[in-house]
Predicted model as a PDB file, atoms N, CA, C, CB and O in Angstrom, pLDDT in the B-factor column:
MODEL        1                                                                  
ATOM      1  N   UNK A   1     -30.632  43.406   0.149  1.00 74.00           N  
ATOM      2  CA  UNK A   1     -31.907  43.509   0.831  1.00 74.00           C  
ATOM      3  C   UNK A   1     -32.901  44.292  -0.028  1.00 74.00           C  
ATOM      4  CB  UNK A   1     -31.730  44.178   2.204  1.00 74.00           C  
ATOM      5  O   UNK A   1     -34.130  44.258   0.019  1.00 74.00           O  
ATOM      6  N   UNK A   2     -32.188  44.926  -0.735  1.00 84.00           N  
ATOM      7  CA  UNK A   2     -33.384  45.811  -1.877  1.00 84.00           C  
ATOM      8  C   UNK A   2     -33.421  45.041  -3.067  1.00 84.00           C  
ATOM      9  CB  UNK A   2     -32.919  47.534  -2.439  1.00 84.00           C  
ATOM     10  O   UNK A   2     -34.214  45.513  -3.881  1.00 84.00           O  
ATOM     11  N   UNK A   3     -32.703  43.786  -3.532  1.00 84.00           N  
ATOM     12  CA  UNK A   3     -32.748  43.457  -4.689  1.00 84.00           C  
ATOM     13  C   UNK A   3     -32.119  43.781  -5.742  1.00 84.00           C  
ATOM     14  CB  UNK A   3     -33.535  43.546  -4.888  1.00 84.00           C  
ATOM     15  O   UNK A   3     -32.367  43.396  -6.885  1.00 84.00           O  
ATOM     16  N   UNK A   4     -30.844  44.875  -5.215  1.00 90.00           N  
ATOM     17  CA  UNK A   4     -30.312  45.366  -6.137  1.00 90.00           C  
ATOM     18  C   UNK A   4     -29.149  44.192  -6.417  1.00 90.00           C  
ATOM     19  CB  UNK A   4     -29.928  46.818  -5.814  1.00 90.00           C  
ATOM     20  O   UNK A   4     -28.537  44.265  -7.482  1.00 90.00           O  
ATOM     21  N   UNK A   5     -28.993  43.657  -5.953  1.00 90.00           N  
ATOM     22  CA  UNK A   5     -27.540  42.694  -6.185  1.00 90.00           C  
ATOM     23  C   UNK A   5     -28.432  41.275  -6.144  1.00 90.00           C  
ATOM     24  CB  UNK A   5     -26.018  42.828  -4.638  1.00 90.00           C  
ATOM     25  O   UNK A   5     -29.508  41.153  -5.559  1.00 90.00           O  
ATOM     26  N   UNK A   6     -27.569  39.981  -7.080  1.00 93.00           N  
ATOM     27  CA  UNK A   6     -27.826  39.040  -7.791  1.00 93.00           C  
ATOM     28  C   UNK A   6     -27.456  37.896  -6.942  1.00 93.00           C  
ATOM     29  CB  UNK A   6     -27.233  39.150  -9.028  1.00 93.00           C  
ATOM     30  O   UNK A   6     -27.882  36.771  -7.205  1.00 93.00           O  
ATOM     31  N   UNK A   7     -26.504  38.177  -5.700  1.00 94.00           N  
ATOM     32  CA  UNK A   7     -26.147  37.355  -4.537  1.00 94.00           C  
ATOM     33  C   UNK A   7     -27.196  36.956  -3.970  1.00 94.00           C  
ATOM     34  CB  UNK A   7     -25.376  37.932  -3.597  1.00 94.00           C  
ATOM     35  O   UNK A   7     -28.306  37.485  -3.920  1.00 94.00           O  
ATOM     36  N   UNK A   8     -26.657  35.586  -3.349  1.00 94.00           N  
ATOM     37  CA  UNK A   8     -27.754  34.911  -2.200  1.00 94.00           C  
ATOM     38  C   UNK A   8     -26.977  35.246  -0.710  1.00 94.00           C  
ATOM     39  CB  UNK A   8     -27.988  32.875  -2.444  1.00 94.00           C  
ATOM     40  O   UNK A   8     -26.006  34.619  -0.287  1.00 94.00           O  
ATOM     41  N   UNK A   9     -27.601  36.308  -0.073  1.00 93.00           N  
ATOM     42  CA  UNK A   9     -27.231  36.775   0.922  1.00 93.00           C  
ATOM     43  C   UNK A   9     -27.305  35.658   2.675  1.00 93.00           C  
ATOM     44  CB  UNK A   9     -28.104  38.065   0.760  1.00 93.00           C  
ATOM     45  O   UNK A   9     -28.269  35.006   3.077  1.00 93.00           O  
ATOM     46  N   UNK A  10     -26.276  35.780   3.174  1.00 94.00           N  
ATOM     47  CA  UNK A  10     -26.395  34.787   4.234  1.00 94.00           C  
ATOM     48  C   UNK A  10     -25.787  34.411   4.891  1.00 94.00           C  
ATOM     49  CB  UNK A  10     -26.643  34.005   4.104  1.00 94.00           C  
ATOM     50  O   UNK A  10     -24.719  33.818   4.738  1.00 94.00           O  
ATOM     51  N   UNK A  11     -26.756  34.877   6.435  1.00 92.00           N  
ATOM     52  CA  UNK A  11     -25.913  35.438   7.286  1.00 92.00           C  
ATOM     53  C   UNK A  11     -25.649  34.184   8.341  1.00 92.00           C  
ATOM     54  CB  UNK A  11     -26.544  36.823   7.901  1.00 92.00           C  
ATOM     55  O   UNK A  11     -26.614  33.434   8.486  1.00 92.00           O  
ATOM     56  N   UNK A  12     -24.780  33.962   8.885  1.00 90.00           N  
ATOM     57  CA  UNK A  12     -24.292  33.087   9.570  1.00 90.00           C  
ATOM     58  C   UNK A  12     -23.733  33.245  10.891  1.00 90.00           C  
ATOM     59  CB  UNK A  12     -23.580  32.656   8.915  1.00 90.00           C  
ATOM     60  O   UNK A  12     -23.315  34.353  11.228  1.00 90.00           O  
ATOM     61  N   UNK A  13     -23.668  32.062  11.834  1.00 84.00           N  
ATOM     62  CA  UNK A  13     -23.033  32.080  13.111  1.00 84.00           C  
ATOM     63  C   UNK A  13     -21.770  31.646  13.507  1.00 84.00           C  
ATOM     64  CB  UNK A  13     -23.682  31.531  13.798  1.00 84.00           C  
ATOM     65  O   UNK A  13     -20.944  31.571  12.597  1.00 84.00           O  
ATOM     66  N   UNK A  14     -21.425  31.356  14.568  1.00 78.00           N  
ATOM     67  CA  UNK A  14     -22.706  30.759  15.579  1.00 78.00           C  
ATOM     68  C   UNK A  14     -23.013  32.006  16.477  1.00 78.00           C  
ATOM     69  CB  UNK A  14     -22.221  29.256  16.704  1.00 78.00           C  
ATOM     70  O   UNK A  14     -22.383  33.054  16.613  1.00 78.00           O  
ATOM     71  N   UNK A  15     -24.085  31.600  17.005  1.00 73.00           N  
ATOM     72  CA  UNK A  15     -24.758  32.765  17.745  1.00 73.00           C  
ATOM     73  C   UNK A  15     -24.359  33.312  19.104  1.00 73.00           C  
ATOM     74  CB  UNK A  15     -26.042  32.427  17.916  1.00 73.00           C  
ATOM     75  O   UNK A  15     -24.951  34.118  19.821  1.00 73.00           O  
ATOM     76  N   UNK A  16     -23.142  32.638  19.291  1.00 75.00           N  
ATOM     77  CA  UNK A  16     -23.053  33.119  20.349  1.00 75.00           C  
ATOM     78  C   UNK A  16     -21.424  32.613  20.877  1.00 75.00           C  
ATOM     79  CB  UNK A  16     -24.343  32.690  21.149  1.00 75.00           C  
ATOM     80  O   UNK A  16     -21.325  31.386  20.905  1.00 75.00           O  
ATOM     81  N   UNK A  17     -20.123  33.385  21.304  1.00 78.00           N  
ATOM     82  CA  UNK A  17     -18.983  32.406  21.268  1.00 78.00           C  
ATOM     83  C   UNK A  17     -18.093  33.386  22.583  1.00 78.00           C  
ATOM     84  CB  UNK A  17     -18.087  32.213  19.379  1.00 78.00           C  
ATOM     85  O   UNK A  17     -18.042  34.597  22.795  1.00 78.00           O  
ATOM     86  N   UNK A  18     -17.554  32.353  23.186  1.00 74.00           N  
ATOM     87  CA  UNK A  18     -16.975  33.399  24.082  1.00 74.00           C  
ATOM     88  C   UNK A  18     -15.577  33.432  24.561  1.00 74.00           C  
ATOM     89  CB  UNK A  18     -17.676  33.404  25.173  1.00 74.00           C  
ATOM     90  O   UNK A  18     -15.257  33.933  25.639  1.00 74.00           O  
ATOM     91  N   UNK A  19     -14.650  32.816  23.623  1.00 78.00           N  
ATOM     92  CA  UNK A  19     -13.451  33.280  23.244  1.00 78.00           C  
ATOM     93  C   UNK A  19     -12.850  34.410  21.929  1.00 78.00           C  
ATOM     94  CB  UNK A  19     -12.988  32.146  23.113  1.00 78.00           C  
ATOM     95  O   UNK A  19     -13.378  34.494  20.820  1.00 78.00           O  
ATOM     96  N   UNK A  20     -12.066  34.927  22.226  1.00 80.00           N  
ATOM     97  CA  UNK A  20     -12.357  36.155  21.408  1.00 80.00           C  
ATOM     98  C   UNK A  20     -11.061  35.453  20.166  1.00 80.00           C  
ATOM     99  CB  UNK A  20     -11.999  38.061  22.422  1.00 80.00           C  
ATOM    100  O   UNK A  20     -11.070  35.818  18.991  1.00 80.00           O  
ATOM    101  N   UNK A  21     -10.098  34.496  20.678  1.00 86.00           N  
ATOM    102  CA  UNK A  21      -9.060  34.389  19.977  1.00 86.00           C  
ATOM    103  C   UNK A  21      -9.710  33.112  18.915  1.00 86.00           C  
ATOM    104  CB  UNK A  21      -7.663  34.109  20.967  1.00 86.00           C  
ATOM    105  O   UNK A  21      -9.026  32.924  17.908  1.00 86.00           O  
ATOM    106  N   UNK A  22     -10.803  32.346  19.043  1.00 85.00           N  
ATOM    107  CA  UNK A  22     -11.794  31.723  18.609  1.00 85.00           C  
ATOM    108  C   UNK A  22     -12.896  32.250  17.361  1.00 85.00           C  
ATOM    109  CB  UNK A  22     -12.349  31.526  19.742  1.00 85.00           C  
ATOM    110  O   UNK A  22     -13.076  31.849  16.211  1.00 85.00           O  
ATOM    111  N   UNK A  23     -13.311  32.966  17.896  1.00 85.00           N  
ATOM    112  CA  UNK A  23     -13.726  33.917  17.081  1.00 85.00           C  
ATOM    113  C   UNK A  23     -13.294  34.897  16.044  1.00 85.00           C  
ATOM    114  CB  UNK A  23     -14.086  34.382  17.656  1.00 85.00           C  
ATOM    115  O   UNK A  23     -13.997  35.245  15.095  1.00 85.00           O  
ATOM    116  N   UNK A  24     -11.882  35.389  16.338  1.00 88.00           N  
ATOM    117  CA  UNK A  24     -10.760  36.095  15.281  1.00 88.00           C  
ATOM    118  C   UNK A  24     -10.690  34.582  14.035  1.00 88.00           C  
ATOM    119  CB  UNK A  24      -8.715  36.543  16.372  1.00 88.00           C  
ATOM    120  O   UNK A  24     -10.957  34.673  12.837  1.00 88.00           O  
ATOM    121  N   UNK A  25     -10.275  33.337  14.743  1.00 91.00           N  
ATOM    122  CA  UNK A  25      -9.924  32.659  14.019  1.00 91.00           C  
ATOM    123  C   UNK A  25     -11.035  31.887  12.725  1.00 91.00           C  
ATOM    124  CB  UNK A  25      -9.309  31.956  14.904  1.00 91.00           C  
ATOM    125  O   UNK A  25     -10.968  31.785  11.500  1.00 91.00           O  
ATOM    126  N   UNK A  26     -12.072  31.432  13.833  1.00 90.00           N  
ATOM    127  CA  UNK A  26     -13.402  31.556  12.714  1.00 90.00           C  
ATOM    128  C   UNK A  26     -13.428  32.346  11.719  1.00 90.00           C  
ATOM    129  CB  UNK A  26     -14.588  31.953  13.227  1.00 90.00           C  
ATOM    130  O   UNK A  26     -13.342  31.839  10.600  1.00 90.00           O  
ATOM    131  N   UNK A  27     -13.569  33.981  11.864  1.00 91.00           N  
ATOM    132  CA  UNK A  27     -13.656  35.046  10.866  1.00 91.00           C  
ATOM    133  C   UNK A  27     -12.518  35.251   9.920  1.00 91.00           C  
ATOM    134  CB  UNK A  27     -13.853  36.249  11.527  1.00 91.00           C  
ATOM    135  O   UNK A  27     -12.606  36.025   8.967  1.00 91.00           O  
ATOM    136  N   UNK A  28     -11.510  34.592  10.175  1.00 94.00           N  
ATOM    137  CA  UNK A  28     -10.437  34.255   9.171  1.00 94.00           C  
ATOM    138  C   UNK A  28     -10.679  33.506   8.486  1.00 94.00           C  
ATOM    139  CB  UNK A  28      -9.393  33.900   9.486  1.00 94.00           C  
ATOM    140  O   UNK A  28     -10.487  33.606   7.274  1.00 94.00           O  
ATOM    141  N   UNK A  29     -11.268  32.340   9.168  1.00 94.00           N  
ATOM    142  CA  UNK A  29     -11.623  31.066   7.835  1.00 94.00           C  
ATOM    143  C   UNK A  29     -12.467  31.539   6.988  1.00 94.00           C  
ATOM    144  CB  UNK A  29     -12.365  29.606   8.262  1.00 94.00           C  
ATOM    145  O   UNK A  29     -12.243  31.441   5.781  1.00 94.00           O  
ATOM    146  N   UNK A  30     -13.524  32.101   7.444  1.00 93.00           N  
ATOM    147  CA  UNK A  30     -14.936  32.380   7.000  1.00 93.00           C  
ATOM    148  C   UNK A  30     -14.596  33.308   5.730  1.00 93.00           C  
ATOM    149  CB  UNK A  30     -15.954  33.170   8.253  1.00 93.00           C  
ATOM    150  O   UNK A  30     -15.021  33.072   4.600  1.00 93.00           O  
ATOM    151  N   UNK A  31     -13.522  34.722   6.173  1.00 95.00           N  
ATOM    152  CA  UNK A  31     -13.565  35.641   4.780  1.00 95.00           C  
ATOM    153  C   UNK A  31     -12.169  34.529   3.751  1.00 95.00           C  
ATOM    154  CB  UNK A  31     -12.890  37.923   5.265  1.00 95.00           C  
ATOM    155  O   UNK A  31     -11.896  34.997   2.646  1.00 95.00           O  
ATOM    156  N   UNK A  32     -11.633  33.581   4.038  1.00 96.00           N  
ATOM    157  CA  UNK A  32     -11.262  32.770   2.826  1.00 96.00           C  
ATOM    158  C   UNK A  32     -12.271  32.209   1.862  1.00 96.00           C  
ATOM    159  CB  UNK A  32     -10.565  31.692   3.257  1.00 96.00           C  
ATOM    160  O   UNK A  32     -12.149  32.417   0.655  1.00 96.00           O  
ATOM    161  N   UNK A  33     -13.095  31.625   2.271  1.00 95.00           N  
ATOM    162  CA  UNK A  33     -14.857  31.107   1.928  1.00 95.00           C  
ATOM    163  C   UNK A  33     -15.284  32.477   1.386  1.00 95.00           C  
ATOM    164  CB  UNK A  33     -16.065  30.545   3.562  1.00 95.00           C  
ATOM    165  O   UNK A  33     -15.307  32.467   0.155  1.00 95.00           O  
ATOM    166  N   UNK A  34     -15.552  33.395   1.810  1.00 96.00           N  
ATOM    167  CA  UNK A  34     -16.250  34.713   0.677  1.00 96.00           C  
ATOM    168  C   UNK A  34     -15.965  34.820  -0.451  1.00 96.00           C  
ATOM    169  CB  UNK A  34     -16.003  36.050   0.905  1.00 96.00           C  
ATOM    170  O   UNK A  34     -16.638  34.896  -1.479  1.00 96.00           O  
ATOM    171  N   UNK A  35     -14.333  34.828  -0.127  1.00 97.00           N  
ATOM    172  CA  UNK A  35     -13.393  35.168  -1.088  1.00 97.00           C  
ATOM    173  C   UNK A  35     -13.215  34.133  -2.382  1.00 97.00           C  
ATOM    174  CB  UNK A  35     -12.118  35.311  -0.331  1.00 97.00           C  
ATOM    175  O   UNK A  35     -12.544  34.348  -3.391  1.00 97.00           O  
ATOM    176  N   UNK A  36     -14.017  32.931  -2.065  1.00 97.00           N  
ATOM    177  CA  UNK A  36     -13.921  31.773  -2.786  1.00 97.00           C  
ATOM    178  C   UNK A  36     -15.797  32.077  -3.632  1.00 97.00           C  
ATOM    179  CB  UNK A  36     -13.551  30.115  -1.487  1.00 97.00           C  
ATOM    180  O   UNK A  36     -16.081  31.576  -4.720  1.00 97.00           O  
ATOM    181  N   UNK A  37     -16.515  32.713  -3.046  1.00 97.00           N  
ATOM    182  CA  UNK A  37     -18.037  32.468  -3.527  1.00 97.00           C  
ATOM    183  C   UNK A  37     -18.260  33.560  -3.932  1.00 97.00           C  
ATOM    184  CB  UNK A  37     -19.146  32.035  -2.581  1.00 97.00           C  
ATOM    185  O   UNK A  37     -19.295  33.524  -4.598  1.00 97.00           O  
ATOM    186  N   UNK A  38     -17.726  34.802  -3.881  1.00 96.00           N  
ATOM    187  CA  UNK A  38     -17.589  36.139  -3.823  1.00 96.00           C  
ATOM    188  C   UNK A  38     -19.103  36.551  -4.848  1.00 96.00           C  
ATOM    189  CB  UNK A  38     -15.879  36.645  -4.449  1.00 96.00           C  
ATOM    190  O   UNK A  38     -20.096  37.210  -4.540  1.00 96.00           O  
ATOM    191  N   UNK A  39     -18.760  35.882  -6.071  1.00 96.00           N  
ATOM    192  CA  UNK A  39     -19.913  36.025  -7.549  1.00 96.00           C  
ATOM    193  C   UNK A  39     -20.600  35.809  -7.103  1.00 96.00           C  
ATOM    194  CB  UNK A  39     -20.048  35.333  -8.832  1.00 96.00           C  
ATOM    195  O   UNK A  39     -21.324  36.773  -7.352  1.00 96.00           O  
ATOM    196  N   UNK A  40     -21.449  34.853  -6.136  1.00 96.00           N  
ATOM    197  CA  UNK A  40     -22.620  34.251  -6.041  1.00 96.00           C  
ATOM    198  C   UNK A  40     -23.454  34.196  -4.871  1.00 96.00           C  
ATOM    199  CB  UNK A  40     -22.426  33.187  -6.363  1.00 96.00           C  
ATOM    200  O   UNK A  40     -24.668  34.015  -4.960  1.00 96.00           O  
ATOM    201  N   UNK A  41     -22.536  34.421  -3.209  1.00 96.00           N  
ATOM    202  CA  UNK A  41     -23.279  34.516  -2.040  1.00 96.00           C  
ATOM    203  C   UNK A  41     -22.127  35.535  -1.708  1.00 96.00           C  
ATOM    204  CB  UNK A  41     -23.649  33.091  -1.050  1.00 96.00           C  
ATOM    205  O   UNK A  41     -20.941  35.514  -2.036  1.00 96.00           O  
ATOM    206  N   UNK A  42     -22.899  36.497  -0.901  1.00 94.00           N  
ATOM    207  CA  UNK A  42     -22.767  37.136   0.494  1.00 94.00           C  
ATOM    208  C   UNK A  42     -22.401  36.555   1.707  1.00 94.00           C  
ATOM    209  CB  UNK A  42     -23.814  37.609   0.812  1.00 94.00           C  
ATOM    210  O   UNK A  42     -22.976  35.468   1.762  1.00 94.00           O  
ATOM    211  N   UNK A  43     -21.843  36.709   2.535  1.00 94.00           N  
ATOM    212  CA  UNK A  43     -21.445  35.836   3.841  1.00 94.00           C  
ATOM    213  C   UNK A  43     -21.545  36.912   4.979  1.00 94.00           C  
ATOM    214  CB  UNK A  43     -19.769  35.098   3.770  1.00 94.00           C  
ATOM    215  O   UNK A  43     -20.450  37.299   5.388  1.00 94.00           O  
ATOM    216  N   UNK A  44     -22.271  37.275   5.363  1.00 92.00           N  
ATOM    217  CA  UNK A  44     -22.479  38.329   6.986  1.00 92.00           C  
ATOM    218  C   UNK A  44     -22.291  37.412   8.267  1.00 92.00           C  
ATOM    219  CB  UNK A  44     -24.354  39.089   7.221  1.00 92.00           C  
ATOM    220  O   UNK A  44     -23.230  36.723   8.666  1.00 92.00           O  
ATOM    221  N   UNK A  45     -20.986  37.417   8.940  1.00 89.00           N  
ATOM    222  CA  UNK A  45     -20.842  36.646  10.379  1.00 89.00           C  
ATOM    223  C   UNK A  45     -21.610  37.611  10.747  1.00 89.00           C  
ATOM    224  CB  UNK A  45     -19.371  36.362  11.261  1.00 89.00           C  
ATOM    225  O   UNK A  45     -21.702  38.764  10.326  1.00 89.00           O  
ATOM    226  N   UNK A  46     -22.597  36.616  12.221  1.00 87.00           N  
ATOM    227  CA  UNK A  46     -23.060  36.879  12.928  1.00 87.00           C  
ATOM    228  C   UNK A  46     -22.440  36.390  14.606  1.00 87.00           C  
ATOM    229  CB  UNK A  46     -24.116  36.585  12.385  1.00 87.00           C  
ATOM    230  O   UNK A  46     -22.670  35.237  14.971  1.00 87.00           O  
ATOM    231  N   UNK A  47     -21.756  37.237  15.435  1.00 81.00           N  
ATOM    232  CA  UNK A  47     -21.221  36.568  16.525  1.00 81.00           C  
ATOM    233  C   UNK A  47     -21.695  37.328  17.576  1.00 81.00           C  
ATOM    234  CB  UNK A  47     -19.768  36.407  16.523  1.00 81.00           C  
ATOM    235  O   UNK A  47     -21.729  38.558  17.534  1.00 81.00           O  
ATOM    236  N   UNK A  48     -22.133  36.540  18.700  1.00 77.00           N  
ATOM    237  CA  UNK A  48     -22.767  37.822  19.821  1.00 77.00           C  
ATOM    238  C   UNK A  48     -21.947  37.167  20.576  1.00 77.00           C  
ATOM    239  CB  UNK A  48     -24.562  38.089  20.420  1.00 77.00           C  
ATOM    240  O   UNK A  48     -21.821  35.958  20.380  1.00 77.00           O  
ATOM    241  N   UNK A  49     -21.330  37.708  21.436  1.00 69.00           N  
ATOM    242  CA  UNK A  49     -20.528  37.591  22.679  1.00 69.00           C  
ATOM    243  C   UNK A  49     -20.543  37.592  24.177  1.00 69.00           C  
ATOM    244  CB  UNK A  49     -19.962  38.234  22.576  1.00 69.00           C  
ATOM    245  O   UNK A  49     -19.616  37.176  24.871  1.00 69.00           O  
ATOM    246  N   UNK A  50     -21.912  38.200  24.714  1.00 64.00           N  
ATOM    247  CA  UNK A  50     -22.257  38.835  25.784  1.00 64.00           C  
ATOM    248  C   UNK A  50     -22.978  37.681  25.905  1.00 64.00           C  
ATOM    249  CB  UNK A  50     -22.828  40.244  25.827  1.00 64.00           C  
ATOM    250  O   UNK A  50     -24.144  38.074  25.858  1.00 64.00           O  
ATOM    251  N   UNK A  51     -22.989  36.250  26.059  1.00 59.00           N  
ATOM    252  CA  UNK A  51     -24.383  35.714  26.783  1.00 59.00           C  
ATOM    253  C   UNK A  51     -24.764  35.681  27.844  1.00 59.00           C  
ATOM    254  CB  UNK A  51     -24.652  34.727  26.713  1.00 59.00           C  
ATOM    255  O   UNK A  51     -24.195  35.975  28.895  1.00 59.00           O  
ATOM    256  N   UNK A  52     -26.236  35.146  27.555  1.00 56.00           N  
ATOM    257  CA  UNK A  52     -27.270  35.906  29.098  1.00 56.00           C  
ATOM    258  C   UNK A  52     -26.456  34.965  30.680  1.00 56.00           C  
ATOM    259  CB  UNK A  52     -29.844  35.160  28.914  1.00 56.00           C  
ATOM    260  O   UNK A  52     -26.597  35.313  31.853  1.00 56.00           O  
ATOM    261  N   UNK A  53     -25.756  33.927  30.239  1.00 56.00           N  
ATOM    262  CA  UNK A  53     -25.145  33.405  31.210  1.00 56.00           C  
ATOM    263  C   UNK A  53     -23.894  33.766  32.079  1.00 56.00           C  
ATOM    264  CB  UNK A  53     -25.005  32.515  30.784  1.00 56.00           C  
ATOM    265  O   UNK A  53     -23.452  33.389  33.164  1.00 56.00           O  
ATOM    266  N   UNK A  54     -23.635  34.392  31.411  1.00 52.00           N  
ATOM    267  CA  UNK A  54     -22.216  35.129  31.710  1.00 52.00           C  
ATOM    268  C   UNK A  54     -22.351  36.146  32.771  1.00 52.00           C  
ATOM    269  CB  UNK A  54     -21.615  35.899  30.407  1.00 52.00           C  
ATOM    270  O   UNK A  54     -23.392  36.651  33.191  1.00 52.00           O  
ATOM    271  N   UNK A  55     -20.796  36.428  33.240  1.00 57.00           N  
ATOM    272  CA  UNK A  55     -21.209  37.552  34.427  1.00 57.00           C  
ATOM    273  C   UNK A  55     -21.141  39.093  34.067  1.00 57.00           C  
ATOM    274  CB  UNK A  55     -20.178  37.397  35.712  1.00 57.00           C  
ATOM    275  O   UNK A  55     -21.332  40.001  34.877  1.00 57.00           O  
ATOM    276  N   UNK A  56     -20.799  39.265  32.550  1.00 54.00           N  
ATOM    277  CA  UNK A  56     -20.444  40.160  32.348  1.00 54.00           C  
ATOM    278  C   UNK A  56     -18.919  40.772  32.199  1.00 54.00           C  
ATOM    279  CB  UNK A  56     -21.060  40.487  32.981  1.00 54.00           C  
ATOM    280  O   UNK A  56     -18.685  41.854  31.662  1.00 54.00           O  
ATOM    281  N   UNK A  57     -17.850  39.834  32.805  1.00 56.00           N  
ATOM    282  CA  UNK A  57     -16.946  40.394  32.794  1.00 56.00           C  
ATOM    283  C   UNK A  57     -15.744  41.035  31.582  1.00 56.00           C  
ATOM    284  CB  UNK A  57     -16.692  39.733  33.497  1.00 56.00           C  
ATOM    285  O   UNK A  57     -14.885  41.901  31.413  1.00 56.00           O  
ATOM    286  N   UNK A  58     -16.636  39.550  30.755  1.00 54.00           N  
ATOM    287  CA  UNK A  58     -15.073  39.415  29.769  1.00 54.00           C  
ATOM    288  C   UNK A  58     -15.677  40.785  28.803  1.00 54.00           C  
ATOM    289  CB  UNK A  58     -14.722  37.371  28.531  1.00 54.00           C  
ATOM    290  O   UNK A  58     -16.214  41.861  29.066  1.00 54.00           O  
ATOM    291  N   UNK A  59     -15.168  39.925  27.318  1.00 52.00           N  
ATOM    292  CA  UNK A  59     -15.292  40.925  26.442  1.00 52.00           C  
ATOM    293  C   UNK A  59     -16.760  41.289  25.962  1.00 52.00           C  
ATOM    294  CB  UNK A  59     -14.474  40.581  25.374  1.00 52.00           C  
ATOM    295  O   UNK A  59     -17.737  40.658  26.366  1.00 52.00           O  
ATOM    296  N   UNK A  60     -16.838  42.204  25.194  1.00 55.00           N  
ATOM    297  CA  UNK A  60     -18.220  42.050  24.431  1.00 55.00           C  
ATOM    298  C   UNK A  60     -17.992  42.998  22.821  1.00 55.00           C  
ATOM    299  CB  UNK A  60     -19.693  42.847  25.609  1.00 55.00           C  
ATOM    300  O   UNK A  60     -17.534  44.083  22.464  1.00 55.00           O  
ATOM    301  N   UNK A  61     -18.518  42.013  22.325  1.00 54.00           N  
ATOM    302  CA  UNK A  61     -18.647  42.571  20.695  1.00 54.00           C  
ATOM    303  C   UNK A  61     -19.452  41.572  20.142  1.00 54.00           C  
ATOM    304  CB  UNK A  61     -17.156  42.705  19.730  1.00 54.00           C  
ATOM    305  O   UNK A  61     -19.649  40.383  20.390  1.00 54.00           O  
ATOM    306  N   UNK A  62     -19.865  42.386  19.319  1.00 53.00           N  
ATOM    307  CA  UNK A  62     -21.102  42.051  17.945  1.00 53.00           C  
ATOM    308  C   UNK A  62     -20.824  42.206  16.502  1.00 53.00           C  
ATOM    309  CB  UNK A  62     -22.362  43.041  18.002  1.00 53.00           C  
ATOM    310  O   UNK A  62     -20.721  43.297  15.942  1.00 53.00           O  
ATOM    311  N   UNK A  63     -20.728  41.266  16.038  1.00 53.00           N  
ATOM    312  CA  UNK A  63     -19.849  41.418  14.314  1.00 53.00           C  
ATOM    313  C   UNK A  63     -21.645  41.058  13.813  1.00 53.00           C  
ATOM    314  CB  UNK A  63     -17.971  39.639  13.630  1.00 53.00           C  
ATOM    315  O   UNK A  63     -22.536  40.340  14.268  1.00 53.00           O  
ATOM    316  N   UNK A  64     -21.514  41.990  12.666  1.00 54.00           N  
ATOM    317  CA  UNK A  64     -22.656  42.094  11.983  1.00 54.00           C  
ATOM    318  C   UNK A  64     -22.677  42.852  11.013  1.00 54.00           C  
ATOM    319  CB  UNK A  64     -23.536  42.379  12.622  1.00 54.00           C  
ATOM    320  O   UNK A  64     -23.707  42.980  10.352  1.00 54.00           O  
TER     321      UNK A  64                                                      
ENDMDL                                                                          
END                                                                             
C-alpha cells in the first residue's frame, strides 16, 4: 500500500459465506495459490460472515 513492495496486491472473496467448514476449506485452496504466485501477487481473503440476512445466531468472523 506504500509502494514499498513490487507485488500486485489483491484482495479477494467472496464477500460473504456462511459455512465456516466452507470457508476453512476455500482458505486452504487459496494459500496453495499464494504459495504458487508468492514473487508476483499478494492474495488478502476477504470473508465476512455475519450477513445482514441472518439472525445472528451462527458464527461470526472476518478474515482480512
Amino acid at each position: 500500500i506504500k509502494g514499498l513492495d513490487n507485488r500486485f496486491l489483491v484482495i479477494i472473496g467472496p464477500c460473504s459465506a456462511d459455512r465456516e467448514d466452507a470457508v476453512l476449506d476455500y482458505l486452504t485452496r487459496l494459500s496453495k495459490v499464494q504459495e504458487k504466485v508468492k514473487d508476483k501477487i499478494m492474495i488478502i481473503p476477504r470473508v465476512y460472515t455475519n450477513k445482514p440476512r441472518t439472525t445472528g445466531g451462527g458464527y461470526k468472523m472476518t478474515f482480512l
